[in-house]
C-alpha positions, 0 to 999 in steps of 0.5 A, spaced: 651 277 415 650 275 423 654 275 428 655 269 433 658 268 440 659 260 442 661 257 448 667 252 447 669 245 452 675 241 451 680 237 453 686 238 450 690 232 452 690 231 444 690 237 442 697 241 439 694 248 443 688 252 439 691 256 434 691 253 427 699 250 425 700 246 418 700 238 420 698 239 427 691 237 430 688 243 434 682 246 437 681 252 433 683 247 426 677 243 429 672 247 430 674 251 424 672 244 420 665 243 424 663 250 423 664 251 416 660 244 414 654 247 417 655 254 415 656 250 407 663 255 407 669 257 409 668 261 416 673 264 421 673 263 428 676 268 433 677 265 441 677 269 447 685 267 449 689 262 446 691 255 450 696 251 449 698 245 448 694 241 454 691 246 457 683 244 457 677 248 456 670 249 460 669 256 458 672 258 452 668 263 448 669 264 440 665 269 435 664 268 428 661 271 423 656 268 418 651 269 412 647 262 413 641 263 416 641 257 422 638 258 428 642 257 434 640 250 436 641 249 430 649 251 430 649 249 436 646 241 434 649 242 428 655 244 430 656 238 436 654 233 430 661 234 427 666 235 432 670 229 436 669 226 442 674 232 445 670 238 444 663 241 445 659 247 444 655 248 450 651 253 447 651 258 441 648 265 441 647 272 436 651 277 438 651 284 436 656 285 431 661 290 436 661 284 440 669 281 440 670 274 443 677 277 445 677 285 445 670 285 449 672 281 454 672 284 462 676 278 465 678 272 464 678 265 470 682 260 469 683 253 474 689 249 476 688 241 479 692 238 484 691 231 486 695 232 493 696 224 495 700 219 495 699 215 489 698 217 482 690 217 479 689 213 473 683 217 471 685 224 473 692 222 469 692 227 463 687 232 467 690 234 474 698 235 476 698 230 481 704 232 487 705 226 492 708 231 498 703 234 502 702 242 500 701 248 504 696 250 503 696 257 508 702 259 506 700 258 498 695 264 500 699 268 504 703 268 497 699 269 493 695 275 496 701 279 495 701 278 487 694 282 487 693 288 483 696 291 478 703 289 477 709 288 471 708 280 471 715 280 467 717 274 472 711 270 470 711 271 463 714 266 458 720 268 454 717 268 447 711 271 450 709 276 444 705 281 448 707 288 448 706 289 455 707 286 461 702 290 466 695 286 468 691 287 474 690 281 477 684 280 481 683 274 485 688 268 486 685 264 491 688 257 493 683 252 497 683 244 499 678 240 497 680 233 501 686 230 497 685 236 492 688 243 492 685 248 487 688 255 484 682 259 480 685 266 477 682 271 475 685 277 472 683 282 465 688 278 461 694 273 462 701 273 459 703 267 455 704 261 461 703 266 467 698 261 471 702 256 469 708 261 472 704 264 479 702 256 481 710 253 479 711 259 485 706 257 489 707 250 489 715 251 491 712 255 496 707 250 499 713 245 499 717 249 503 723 251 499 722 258 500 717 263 505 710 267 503 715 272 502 719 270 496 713 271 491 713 279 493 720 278 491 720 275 485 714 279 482 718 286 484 725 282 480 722 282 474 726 277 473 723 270 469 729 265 471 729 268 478 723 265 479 720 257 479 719 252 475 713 252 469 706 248 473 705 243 467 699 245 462 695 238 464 692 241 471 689 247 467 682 250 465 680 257 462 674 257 466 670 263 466 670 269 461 666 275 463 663 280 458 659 286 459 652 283 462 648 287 456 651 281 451 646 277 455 651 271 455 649 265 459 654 265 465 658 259 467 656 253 469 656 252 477 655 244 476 661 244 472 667 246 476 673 242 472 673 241 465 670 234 466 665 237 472 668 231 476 675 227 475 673 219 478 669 219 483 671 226 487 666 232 484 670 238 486 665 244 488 
């Protein structure tokens, strides 16, 4: 039995999230069907973290186990030959069998969208958050450097959240503007189920105006989730980057891919 790691890209406008759910297309059934029709039998996946519906994929990182004796081209092609248009391995490696896609992760990056202009974008649609009213940008990221650290994220975790703690260190949270758009990266060593989409709902009424800097240091230290903002939609984000432990020898993200897409109509976002 030999253990692989893959490197998963998806667009999750189709998909019902990534879990498995009887009647429902979703990542993890898609490429549990993909995978099995080259290993010529039932294999599990486990993900690095669950997505929710929506929510798109550059870096997704998976692990199976696996008695057939494939190269990795031959999972990676073979694999690729049987999923959809919406999903991809980027690449396919064997990893040792204390390698865990989820519980060895060191930390995980996601990427949030804005189109920030006045008119709507017919290709970026189901791929970016598009917001009319100039953002700012400045007073984004003066709120946002206040949620650093190792806090109680009770205020940005959704109400049916399942973890058993609400405490995560959260690393970086940059916010920066490329012509019309506006792109959010966090990092931290795990997610509670919504929070980037909670820590951008608050960071976007923030740039609107409605409230100062201030009030995301407010909101963190309340605890309180329906003190908060409003949940960003799932459309503008991206699980980018999942970092391990360099001994795994795993290929780094891909610096030419900074979207889901790598680029959304004729603007490349860097």
């Amino acid at each position: 039995m030999s253990r692989l790691a893959a490197c998963v890209e998806y667009d999750g406008t189709a998909f019902c999230g990534w879990q498995v759910q009887a009647g429902q297309r979703t990542v993890e059934a898609t490429l549990l069907d993909a995978i099995a029709r080259v290993a010529d039998q039932p294999t599990a996946v486990v993900c690095s973290g669950r997505t929710d519906s929506g929510v798109h994929a550059v870096g997704q990182i998976i692990h199976f186990d696996s008695a057939a004796r494939r190269a990795p081209r031959s999972w990676l092609l073979g694999a690729n030959a049987y999923l959809p248009a919406d999903v991809s391995l980027r690449w396919v490696r064997p990893v040792p069998d204390h390698f865990h896609a989820r519980y060895s992760a060191l930390s995980r990056t996601y990427r949030y969208l804005i189109l920030n202009r006045p008119t709507r974008s017919a290709l970026a649609r189901t791929r970016a958050t598009w917001l009319h009213g100039t953002l700012d940008v400045p007073a984004m990221q003066r709120a946002a450097d206040l949620l650093l650290g190792e806090h109680d994220f009770s205020a940005f975790r959704a109400a049916h959240c399942q973890s058993r703690s609400p405490v995560r260190r959260l690393d970086a949270l940059d916010v920066r503007r490329d012509g019309d758009w506006l792109i959010i990266d966090a990092t931290a060593n795990a997610f509670l189920h919504h929070m980037v989409r909670n820590l951008v709902g608050l960071l976007v009424a923030i740039g609107r105006g409605d409230a100062p800097s201030a009030w995301a240091g407010e909101v963190l230290a309340g605890r309180d989730r329906t003190r908060a903002a409003a949940t960003a939609p799932a459309d503008g984000l991206y699980l980018q980057h999942v970092r391990y432990d360099p001994a795994f020898a795993l290929p780094g993200p891909d610096r030419s891919a900074a979207t889901g897409s790598a680029m959304i109509g004729s603007h490349e976002v860097r």
